[in-house]
Each structure stands twice: as structure tokens, then as C-alpha cells.
N, C-alpha and C positions, 0 to 999 in steps of 0.2 A: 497574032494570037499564040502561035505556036512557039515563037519567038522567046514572048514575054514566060511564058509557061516553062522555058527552058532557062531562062533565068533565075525562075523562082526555085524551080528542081535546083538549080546551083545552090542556089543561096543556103537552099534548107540541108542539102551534101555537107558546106561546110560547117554549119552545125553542128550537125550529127556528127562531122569527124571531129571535129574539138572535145566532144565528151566520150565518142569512143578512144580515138587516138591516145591522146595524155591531156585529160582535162584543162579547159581552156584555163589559163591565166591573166590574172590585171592586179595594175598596180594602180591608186586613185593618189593625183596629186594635184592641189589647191589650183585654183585658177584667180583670174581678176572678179571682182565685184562677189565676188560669194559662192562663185560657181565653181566648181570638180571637171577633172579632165583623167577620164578612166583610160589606160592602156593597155588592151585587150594583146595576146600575144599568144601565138602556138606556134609550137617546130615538130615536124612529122617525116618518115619518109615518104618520099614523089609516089610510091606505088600505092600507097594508099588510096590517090586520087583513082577515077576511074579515066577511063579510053576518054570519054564524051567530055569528060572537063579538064583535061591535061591538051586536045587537041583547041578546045575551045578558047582559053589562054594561052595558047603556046609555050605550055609548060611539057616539060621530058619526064618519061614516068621511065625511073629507074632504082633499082635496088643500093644504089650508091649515091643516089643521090638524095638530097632534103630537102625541105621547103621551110620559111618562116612565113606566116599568114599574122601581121599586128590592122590594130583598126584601134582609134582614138575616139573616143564620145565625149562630147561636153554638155554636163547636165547642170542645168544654172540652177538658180537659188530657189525655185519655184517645181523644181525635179525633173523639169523635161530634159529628153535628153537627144541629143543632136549627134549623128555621123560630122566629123571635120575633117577637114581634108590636113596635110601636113605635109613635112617634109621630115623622112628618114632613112636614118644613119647608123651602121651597124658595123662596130665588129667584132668577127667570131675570131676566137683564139683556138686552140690547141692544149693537151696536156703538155705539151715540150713548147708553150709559146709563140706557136708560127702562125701569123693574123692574116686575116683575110677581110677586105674589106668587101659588104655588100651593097649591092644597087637593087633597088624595089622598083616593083613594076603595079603602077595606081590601076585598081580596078574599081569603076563607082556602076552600081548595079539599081537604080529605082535610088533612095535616100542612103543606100549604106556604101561607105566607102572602106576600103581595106588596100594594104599593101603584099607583094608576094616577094618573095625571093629565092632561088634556089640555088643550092651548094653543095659540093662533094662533101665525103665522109668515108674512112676508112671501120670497118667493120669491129664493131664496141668501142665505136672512140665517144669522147668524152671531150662537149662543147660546148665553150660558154660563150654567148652574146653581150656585147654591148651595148645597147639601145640609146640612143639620144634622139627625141622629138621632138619636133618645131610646130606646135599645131597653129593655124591659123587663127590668127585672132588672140593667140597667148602671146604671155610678155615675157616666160622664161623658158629653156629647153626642159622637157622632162626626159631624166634618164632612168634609165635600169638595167641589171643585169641578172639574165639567169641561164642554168647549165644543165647539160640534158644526153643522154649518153644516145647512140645510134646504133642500130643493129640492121644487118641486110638482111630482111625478111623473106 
């Protein structure tokens, strides 16, 4: 009970941080038979998170570092819309060019599934990702990219 209840406090943290942090973004791109495949995306810094959920993932809460939190929905032709699972591929650049490639780490909580990642950042740097997704059950990658400045809080 206590368990679940602490999942659900998770779930509803990273919510709330996607609209306090820097408004969640998506991008909606066509899928087979009729159906849309939303790609949900946010980049924050680590400190954001609190103690109870940076230990709970094993993620490092530090003023230098970031996080990217994407999650994929596929809502078929009848509007439902479905968590899918995927495979994602990221890289982040630099103003002077120097990439970094990232690895995500699958967190599937009850029906929602989301990916995390975290990366250094040097203080007002300026970073852009770029996203390619393989969602499960699609027949093309969906890419995207977008750019987002850092600051150590």
C-alpha cells in the first residue's frame, strides 16, 4: 500500500515539475492506420528532483547536472491513448559543437512509461538535443530537436 502510494506521489512530482520547471513539450507525429504518436519531452536541472525520488531512481541530484524525462503516447484513431514503450536516442551538442551521446534509463510505473537521462552542463550553457524514437509498434523513427539554456540553481 505504502509502496504503491509512493509511486503515485512520484508520478504526480513529475507533473507538477514539467509545468513548474519549463513547460512540458510534444511534438505529434502520424503513426500507421490513423493513429498519432505524441512525444512528450522535458530537460530540467537534477536539483529540482527531491531526496526521495533522485534516491528512488538512482539518479544524482546536483547543480551541474540535468536530466531529460521524454515519454511516447499513441492515441489511435478512436482517441485513446496508450504509454509505449520505445527505444531512445539522443544527442546533445554544444554551442562550440562537442556531442554527447545519451543513454536512458526505462522507468514503467502502473500504465505510464517514460525515459530519463542525465548530463553535465556547464553554467548558462546552451543545449540542444536530438531526439530519434523507435516507438514500438511504429514503422518510422520520430525525430526532433530542441534547445534549452542551463543554469546552476
Amino acid at each position: 500500500m505504502i509502496l504503491n502510494r509512493l509511486k503515485y506521489v512520484t508520478v504526480i512530482f513529475f507533473f507538477l515539475l514539467a509545468s513548474i520547471v519549463n513547460a512540458e513539450q510534444k511534438e505529434v507525429f502520424d503513426g500507421p492506420d490513423g493513429s498519432e504518436y505524441e512525444v512528450h519531452y522535458i530537460a530540467f536541472v537534477s536539483t529540482f528532483l527531491s531526496p526521495e525520488t533522485a534516491k528512488q531512481y538512482q539518479l544524482i541530484r546536483s547543480k551541474a547536472l540535468g536530466m531529460v524525462n521524454v515519454s511516447i503516447i499513441k492515441v489511435d484513431s478512436s482517441g485513446k491513448r496508450t504509454a509505449v514503450g520505445a527505444s531512445v536516442e539522443t544527442r546533445m551538442s554544444n554551442n562550440i559543437q562537442q556531442q554527447q551521446f545519451l543513454s536512458f534509463q526505462q522507468v514503467v510505473e502502473g500504465s505510464a512509461i517514460y525515459y530519463l537521462s542525465q548530463f553535465q552542463f556547464a553554467e548558462s550553457e546552451l543545449l540542444t538535443f536530438d531526439l530519434t524514437v523507435y516507438p514500438e509498434g511504429g514503422v518510422t523513427p520520430l525525430s526532433l530537436r530542441f534547445s534549452q539554456n542551463f543554469y546552476n540553481d
